[in-house]
C-alpha positions, 0 to 999 in steps of 0.5 A: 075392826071389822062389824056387820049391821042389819039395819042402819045405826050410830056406832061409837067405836073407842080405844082405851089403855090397860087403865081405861083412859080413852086414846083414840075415837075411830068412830062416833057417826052413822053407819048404813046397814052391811059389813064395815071395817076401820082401822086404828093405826096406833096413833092416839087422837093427837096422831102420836103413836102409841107404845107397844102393850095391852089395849081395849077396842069398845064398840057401842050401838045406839039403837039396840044398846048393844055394847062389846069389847076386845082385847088388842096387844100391840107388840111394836 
């Protein structure tokens, strides 16, 4: 998940199932400003891996308030 920030902010970037249960918090910390990557290994937040179908990266900013969501299909 790749996300770019002109002025340093705190990001939440979380993974839900097709249901809208939350498997996986990647981030919920400080970020300077620049370009950022992280990646989700599929695992959820116990390290079990995840099986193949559709799930949702939701990222939210807290200084702006910005939020946005996408669509990941996992084809294992």
């Amino acid at each position: 998940m790749r996300f770019g920030l002109a002025r340093a902010d705190r990001v939440q970037l979380r993974i839900y199932d097709v249901s809208g249960r939350l498997v996986r918090t990647l981030a919920d910390r400080s970020f300077p400003a620049g370009d950022h990557e992280l990646r989700w290994d599929g695992a959820d937040d116990r390290g079990r891996r995840l099986g193949p179908g559709v799930y949702f990266a939701r990222a939210r900013y807290a200084a702006s308030g910005y939020e946005d969501a996408k669509k990941i299909i996992v084809l294992r």
